[in-house]
PLY file of the C-alpha trace (Angstrom):
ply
format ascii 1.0
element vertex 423
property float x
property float y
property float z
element edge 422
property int vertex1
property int vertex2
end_header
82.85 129.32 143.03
81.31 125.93 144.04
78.27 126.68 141.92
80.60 127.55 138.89
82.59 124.16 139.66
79.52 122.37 139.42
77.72 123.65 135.92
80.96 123.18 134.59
81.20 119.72 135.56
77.49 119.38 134.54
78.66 120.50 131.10
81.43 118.54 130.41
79.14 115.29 131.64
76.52 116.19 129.30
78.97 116.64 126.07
80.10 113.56 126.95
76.53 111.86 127.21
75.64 113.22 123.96
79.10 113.03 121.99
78.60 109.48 120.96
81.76 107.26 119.41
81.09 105.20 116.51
80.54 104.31 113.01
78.80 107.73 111.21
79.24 106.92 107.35
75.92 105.85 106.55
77.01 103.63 103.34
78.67 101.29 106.08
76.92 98.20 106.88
77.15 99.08 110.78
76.29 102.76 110.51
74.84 104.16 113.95
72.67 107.41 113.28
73.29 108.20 117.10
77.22 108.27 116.22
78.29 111.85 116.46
82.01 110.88 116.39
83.51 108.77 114.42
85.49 105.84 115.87
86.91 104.26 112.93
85.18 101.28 113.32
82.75 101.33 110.13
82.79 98.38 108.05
81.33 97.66 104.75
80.19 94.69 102.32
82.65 93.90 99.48
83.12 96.30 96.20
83.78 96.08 93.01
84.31 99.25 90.81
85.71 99.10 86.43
87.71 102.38 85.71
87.28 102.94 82.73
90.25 102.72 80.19
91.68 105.94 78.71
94.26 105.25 76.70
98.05 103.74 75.81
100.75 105.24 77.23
104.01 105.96 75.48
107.28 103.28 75.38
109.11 105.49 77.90
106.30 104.70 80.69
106.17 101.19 79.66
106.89 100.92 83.32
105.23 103.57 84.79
105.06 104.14 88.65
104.51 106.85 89.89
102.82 110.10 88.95
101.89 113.64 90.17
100.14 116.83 89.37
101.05 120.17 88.85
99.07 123.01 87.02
96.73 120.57 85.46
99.66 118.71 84.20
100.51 115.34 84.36
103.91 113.86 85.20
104.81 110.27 85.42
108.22 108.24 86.22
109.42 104.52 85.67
111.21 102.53 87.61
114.70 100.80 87.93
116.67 100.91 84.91
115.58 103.43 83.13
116.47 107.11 83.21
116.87 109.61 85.83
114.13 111.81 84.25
110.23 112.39 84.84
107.89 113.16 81.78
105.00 115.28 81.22
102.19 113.22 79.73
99.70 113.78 77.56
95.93 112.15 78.96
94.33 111.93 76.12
97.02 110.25 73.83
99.44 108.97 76.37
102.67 110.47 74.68
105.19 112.45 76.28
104.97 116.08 75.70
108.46 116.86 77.49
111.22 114.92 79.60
113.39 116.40 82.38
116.23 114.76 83.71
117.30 115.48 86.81
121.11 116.17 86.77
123.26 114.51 89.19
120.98 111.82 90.32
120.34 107.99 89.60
117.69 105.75 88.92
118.30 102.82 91.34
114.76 102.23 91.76
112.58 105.68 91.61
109.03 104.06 92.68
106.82 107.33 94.07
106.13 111.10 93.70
104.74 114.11 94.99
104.17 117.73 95.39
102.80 119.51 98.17
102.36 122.94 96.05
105.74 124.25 96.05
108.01 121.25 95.98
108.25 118.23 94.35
109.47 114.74 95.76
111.05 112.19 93.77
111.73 109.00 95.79
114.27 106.06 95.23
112.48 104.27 97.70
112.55 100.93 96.07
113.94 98.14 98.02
112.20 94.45 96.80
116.08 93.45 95.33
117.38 92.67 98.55
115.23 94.64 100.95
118.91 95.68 102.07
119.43 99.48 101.10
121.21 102.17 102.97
120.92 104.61 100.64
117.52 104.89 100.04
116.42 109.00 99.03
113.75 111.10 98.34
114.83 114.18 95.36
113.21 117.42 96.30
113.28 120.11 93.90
111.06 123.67 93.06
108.26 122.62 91.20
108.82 126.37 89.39
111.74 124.63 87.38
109.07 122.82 85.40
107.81 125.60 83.89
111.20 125.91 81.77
111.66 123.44 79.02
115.11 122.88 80.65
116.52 119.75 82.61
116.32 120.14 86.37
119.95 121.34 87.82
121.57 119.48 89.67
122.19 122.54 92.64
118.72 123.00 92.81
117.93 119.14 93.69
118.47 118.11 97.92
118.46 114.89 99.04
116.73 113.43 101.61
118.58 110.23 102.83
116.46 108.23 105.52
115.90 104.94 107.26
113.65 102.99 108.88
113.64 103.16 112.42
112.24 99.78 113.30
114.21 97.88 110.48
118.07 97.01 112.34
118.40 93.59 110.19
120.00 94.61 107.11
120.40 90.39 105.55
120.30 90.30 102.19
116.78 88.62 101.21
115.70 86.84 98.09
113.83 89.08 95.74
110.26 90.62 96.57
110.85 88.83 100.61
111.23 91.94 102.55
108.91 94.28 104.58
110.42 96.93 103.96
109.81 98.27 100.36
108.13 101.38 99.39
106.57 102.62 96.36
104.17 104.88 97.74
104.87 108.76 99.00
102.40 111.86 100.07
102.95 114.32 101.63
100.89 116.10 104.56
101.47 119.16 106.94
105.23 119.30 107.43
105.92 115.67 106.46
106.34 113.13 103.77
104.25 110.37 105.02
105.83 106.76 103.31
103.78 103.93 103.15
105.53 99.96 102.85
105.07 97.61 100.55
104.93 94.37 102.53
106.04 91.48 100.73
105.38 88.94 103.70
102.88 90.19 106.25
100.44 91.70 103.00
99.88 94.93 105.71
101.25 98.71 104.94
102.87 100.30 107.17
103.05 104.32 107.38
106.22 106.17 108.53
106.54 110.43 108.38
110.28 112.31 107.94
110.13 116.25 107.81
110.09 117.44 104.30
113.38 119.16 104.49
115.78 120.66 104.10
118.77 117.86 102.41
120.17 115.74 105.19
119.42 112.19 107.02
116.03 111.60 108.65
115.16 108.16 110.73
111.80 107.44 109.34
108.99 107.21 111.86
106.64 104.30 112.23
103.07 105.39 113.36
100.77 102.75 112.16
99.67 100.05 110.07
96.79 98.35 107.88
96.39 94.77 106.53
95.41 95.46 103.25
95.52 91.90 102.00
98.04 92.80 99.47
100.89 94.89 98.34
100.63 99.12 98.30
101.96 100.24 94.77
101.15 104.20 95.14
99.16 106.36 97.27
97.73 109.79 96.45
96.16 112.57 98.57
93.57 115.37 98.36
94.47 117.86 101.04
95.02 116.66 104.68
91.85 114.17 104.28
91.39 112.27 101.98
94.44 109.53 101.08
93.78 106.61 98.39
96.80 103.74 98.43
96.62 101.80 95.32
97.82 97.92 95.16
97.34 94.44 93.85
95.33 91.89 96.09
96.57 88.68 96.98
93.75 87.26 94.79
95.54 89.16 91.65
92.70 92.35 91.52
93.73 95.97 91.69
92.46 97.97 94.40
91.93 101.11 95.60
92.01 101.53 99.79
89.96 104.76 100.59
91.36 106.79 103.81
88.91 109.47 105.32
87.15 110.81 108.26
90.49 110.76 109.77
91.44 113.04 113.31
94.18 115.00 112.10
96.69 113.64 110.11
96.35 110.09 111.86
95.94 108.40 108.52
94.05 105.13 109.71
92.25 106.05 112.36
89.18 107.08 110.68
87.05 105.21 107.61
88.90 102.34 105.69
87.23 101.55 102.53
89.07 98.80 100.07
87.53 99.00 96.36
88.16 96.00 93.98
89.29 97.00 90.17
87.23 94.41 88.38
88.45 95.84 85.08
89.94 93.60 82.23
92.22 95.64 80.66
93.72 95.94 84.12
97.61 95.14 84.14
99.63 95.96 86.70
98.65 98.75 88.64
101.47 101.39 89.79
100.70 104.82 89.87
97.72 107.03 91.07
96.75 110.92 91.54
93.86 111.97 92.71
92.14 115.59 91.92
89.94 118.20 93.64
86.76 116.51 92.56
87.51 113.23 93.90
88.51 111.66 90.75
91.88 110.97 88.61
93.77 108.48 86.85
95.70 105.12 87.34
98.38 104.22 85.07
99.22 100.79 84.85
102.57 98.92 83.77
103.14 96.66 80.74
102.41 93.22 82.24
102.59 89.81 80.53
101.08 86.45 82.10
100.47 83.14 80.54
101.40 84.66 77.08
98.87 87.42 77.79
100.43 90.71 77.74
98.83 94.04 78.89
100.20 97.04 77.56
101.10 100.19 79.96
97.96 102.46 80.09
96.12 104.99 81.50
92.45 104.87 83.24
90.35 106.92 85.18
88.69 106.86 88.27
85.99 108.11 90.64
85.75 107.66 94.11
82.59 110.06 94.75
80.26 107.39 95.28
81.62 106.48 98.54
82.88 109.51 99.89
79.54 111.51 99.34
76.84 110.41 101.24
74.46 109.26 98.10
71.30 111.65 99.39
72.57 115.09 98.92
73.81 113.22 95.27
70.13 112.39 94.86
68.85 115.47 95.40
70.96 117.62 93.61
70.14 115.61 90.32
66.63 115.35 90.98
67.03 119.05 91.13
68.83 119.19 87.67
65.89 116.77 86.47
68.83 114.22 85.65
66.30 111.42 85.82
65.92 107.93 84.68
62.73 106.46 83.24
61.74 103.33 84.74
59.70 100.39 84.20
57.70 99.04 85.82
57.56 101.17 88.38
56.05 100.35 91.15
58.13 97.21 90.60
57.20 93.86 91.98
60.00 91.32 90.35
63.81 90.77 90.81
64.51 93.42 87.79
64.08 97.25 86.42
64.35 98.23 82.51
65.82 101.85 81.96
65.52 104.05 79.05
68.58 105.60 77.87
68.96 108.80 77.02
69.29 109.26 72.94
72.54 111.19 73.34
74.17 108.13 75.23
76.54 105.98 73.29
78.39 104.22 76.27
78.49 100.23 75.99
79.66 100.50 79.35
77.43 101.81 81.85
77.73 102.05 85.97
75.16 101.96 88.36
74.95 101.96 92.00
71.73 100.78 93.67
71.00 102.65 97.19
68.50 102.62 99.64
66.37 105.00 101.34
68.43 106.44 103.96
71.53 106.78 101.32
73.37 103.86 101.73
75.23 102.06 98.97
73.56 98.70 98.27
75.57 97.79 95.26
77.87 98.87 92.14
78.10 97.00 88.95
78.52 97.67 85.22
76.39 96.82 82.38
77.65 95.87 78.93
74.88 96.67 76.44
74.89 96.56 72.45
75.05 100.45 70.85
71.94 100.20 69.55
69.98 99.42 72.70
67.21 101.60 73.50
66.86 100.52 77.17
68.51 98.27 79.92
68.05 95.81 82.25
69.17 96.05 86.00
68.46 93.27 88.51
67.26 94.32 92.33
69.77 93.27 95.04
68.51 92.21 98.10
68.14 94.03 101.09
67.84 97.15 98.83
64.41 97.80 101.02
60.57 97.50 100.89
59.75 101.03 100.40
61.64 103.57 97.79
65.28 102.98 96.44
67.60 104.77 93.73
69.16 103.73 91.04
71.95 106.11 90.13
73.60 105.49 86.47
76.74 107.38 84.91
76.91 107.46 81.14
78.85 110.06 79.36
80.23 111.27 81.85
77.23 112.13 83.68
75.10 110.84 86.37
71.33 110.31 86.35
68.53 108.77 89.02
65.34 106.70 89.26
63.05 106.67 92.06
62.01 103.12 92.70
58.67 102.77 94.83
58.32 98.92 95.38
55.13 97.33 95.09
53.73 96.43 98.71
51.97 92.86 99.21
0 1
1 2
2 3
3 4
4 5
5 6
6 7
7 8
8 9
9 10
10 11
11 12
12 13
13 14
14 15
15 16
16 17
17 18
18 19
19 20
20 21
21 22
22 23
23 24
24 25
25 26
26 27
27 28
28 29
29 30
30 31
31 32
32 33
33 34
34 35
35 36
36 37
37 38
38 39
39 40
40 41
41 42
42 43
43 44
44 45
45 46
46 47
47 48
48 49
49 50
50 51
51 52
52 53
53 54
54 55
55 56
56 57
57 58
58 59
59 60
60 61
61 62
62 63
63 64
64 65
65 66
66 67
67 68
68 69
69 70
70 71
71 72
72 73
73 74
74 75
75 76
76 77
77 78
78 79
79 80
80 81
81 82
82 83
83 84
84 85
85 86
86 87
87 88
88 89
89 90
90 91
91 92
92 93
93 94
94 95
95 96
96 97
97 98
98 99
99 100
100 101
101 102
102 103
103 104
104 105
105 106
106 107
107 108
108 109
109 110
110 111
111 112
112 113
113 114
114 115
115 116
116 117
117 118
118 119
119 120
120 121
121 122
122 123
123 124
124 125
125 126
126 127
127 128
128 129
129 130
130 131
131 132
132 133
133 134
134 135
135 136
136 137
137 138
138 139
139 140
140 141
141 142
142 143
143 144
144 145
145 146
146 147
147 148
148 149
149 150
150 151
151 152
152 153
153 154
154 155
155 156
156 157
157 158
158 159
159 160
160 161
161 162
162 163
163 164
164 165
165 166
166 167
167 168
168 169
169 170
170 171
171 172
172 173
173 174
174 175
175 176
176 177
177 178
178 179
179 180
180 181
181 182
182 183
183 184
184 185
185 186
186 187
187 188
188 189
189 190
190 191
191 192
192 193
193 194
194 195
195 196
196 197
197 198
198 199
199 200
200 201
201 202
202 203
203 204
204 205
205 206
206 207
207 208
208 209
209 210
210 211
211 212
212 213
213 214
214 215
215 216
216 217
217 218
218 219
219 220
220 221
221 222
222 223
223 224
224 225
225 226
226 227
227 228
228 229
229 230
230 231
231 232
232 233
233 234
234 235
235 236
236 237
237 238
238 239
239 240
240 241
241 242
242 243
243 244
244 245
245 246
246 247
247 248
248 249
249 250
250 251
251 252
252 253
253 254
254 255
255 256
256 257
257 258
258 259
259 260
260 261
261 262
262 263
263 264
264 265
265 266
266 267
267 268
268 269
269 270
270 271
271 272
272 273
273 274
274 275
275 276
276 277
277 278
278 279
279 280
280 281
281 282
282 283
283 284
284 285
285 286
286 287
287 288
288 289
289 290
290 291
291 292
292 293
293 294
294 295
295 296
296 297
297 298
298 299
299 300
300 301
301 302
302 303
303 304
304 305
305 306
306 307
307 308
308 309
309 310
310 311
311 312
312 313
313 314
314 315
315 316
316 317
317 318
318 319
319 320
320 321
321 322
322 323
323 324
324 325
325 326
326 327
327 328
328 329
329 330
330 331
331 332
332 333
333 334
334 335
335 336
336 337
337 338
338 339
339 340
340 341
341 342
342 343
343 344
344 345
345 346
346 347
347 348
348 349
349 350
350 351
351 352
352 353
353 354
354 355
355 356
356 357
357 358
358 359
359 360
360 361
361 362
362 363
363 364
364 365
365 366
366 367
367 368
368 369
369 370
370 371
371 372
372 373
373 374
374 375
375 376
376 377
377 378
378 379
379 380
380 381
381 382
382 383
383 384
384 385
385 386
386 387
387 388
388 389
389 390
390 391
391 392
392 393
393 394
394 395
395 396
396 397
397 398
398 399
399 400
400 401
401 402
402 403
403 404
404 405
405 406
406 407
407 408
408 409
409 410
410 411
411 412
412 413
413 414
414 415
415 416
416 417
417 418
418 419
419 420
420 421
421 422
């Protein structure tokens, strides 16, 4: 028995010698290829990424915020003060292809959405006015109804009232001054997981309540994140990938990617923030996120200055930075998706690319990464229709040896090989 004792022990030692915390995304600037679990701790250098616009969206979303999807459809919401309905949306026009109102309810301030495949979750879970509410509830309905052309009954609609259990100060507050707003719901296992909208500290915090059935539910806090900024919407792809979308306190949309995660503990695994350097940009509010890791963002009307952005739809990808960039590379050198380049060897601070004929994009994204499949850099080019071939300038610390330069135009990615010249 002593013997057995022993290799066990021996065991157990050696899994933990060899089962290594740390950083293990290799597009993080502290990656540790000797990582076999990952700590949370991975960092990475500042990004920028332009979705590209899609298209207006219909008066009746003129403040859209929130949105969900069901069976390839689209639905969307707007906030305080207008109805107590949700519309179906078309993507490529932006009009409304049907409303439902849902009987019996009101509109105080319906901010988020979502659907965990047999129910959807409508949530009044604004509270900027005051930051005072005590009726703050989540709508649950079947998602079955919308396959009727019918408004949603009122008997088929529970209510889940809740509160937070670490908020006992109930003051009325000056508009947009409290910590406790929410426009942001997913849901996850068993639970709706609610993230804040922190109008003072800039963090979010994330709180869970069981998904059912009608009744009152203390909300429970489990963590938070300083995003530097205020959480508008979040969206989720199973139980592991999350994306919160919000406004930074420099004025930029972003995008906080949450994956890698241990079970459903949300932010304890990789924390990626991606700047929305996009014009056309107002003010971000809604997100959903499909099975391929991309979706749309649909943005309210915003004015500033005189300026005004209408409300509008854009997509998104967030593949990039979830996939680690080799087994991208590969696959389209497989497909012979390549790029010419030239010079190549290169020598200088700059690469020219030939575009394919059949490309008609003005806009153009590329990602520079280096050898071991790391992200270096993302950036867009503007070029005139008529251009033949582009100009990309080398970042530094790309490398010495070989580095990729993957491009997406028309919907499509393509790589170069870049061998750089030795002196």
């Amino acid at each position: 028995m002593s013997r057995i004792i022993s290799f066990l022990i021996a065991i157990t030692y050696s899994v933990y010698i060899f089962a290594q915390a740390g950083c293990t995304d290799p597009q993080a600037n502290n990656y540790d290829d000797n990582a076999t679990i990952n700590d949370g701790s991975c960092t990475y250098n500042p990004t920028e990424y332009v979705p590209p616009f899609r298209t207006t969206l219909a008066d009746e979303l003129e403040e859209i915020s929130a949105m969900f999807r069901y069976n390839n459809r689209i639905f969307g919401l707007a906030d305080s003060g207008n109805p107590n309905a949700i519309y179906e949306l078309d993507t490529i026009t932006g009009q409304v292809i049907q409303e439902y109102e849902l009987l019996g309810t009101e509109n105080e301030d319906w901010e988020s959405m979502t659907f965990d495949g047999e129910y959807v979750y409508v949530g009044d879970t604004g509270n900027n006015k005051h930051g005072n509410r005590t009726n703050l509830v989540i709508y649950k309905f079947p998602a079955s109804d919308l396959e009727q052309t019918e408004d949603i009954p009122s008997n088929h609609i529970e209510r889940l009232y809740y509160s937070y259990e670490d908020q006992t100060d109930f003051t009325e507050l000056p508009k947009n001054k409290t910590r406790y707003d929410c426009e942001s719901i997913i849901t996850m296992g068993d639970s709706l997981y609610l993230f804040s909208k922190d109008w003072k500290q800039f963090t979010t915090r994330y709180y869970t309540i069981p998904k059912g059935p009608g009744g009152h539910y203390s909300a429970i806090l489990h963590d938070s994140l300083f995003v530097e900024g205020i959480v508008t919407d979040a969206a989720v792809l199973g139980d592991s990938v999350v994306v919160l979308l919000g406004t930074s306190l420099t004025g930029k949309g972003f995008l906080e990617l949450l994956w890698d995660f241990p079970g459903h503990q949300i932010l304890a695994g990789n924390k990626r923030q991606i700047l929305l350097n996009q014009p056309q940009l107002g003010q971000p509010e809604s997100i959903i996120l499909t099975e391929n890791l991309s979706g749309f963002i649909g943005t309210e009307s915003f004015k500033i200055g005189g300026n005004e952005k209408k409300q509008a739809l854009f997509s998104y990808s967030i593949h990039p930075w979830l996939q680690n960039q080799m087994v991208n590379i590969q696959n389209l050198l497989a497909q012979n998706k390549t790029l010419e380049l030239f010079p190549n060897p290169v020598s200088g601070n700059s690469i020219s690319i030939k575009l394919p004929k059949s490309i008609t994009d003005t806009n153009i994204q590329y990602i520079w990464v280096d050898s071991r499949g790391s992200l270096v850099e993302q950036k867009q080019i503007h070029r005139l229709s008529d251009d033949t071939s582009v100009k990309c300038s080398i970042p530094v610390g790309i490398g010495t040896d070989t580095g990729y330069l993957l491009m997406q135009m028309g919907g499509q990615w393509f790589v170069g090989v870049v061998v750089f010249s030795k002196h």
